[in-house]
Structure formats: structure tokens, C-alpha cells
C-alpha positions as CSV (number, residue, x, y, z in Angstrom):
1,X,-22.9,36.7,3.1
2,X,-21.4,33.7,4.7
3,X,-20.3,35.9,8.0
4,X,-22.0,36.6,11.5
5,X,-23.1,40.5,12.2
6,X,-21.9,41.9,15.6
7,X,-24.6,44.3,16.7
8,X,-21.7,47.3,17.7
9,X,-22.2,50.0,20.7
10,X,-21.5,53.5,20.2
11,X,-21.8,56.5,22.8
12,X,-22.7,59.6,22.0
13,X,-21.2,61.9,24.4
14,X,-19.2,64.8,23.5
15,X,-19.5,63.6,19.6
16,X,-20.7,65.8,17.2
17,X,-23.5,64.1,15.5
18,X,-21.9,64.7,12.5
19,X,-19.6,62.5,12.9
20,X,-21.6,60.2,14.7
21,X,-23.6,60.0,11.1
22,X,-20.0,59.8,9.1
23,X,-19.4,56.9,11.5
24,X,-22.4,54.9,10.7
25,X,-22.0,55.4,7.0
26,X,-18.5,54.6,7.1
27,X,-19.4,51.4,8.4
28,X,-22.3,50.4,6.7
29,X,-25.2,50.7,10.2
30,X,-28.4,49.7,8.5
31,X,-30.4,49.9,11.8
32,X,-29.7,52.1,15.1
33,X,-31.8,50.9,17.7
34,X,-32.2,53.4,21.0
35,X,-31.9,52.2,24.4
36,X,-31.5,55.2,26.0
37,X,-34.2,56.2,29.2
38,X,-34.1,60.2,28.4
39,X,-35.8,61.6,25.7
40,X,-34.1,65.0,25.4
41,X,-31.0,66.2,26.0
42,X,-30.2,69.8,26.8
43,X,-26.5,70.2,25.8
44,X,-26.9,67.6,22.5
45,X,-30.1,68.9,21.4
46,X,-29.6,66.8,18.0
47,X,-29.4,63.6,20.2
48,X,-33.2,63.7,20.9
49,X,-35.2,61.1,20.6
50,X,-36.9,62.7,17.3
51,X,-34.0,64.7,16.1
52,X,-31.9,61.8,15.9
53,X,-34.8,59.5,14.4
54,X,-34.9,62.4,11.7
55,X,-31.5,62.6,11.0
56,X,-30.9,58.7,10.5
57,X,-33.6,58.4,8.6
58,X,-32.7,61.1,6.2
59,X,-29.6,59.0,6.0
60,X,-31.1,55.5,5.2
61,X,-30.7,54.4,8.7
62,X,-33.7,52.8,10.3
63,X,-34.4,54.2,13.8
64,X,-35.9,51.9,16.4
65,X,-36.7,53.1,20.0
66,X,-36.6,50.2,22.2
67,X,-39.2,51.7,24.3
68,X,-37.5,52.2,27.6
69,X,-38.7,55.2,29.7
70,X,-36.6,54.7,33.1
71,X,-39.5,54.1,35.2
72,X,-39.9,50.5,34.7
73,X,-39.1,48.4,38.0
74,X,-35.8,46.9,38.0
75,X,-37.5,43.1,37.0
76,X,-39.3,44.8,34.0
77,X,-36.3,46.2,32.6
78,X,-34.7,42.5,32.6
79,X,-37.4,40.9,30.7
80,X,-37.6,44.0,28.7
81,X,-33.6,43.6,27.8
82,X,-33.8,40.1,27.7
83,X,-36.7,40.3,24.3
84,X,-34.5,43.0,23.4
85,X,-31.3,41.3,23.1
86,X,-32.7,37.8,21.3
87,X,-34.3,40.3,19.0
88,X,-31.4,41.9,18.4
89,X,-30.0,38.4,17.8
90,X,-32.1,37.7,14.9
91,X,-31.5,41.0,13.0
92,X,-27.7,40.9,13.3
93,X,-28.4,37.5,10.8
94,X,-29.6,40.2,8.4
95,X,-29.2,43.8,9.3
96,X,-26.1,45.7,10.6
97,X,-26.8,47.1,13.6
98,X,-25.9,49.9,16.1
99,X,-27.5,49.7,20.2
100,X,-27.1,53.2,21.1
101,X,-27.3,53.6,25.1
């Protein structure tokens, strides 16, 4: 109470998603919210879309997938990031968020 929330950035690459999770818990990530264009990922199978919405929600981490799909044009991804980021605004007041990309 009484401080500003930093929405963070974490990759995911070559991290187990174990300790992606232990890094999340350890500090305190209410809300991951997914900007990520691919869906699946062969060599991280755990790091798709649905297994990692399962996993953080198993955890008490609220999932949100932003919605992008990597076929927007160029002008549509701007506005799209543009709502994104003043939303992303107004839940750091609140919530203690994580922008996985």
C-alpha cells in the first residue's frame, strides 16, 4: 500500500518452468499476462499457451492472453499494444504483474 507496482518482464527461454513458477511465487506475480504470437512450443512443451495457463492457475496466478496471433498488420499490433499497455497501467495500481513475451 502507499507504493507504485512495476509490471516486470520475464523470458522464458531455456528456463525450466519450474523455476519460472518458483520465480513468480518468490515474488509475489498475482497476474501473468501473455504476449507471445506462438501458441506452442516444440522444445518447451510446458510453455504452451494452455499448459502454462494450467500451471499458473494451479498456482494462484491469473493467466491472461493478450490475444495476439502474429498475423495482425503492423498498425493493428500498435493500437493493440497501445490498449494493452494503459491496461496494464491500471492493474499495476492493484495487481502485481508479469508481461511474458
Amino acid at each position: 500500500k502507499g507504493y507504485k507496482r512495476t509490471p516486470l518482464t520475464l523470458g522464458h527461454q531455456g528456463l525450466e518452468v519450474e523455476r519460472f513458477i518458483k520465480t513468480l511465487l518468490r515474488n509475489e506475480i498475482t497476474t501473468v499476462i501473455d504476449l507471445r504470437a506462438r501458441r506452442r512450443f516444440v522444445r518447451q512443451p510446458a510453455y504452451s499457451r494452455e499448459a502454462i495457463k494450467e500451471r499458473l492457475e494451479y498456482e494462484g496466478i491469473r493467466y491472461e492472453d493478450a490475444g495476439f496471433r502474429g498475423n495482425e498488420r503492423q498498425e493493428q499490433q500498435q493500437e493493440m499494444l497501445n490498449a494493452l499497455a494503459s491496461e496494464i497501467e491500471k492493474k499495476a495500481r492493484t495487481e502485481d504483474i508479469l508481461v511474458l513475451g
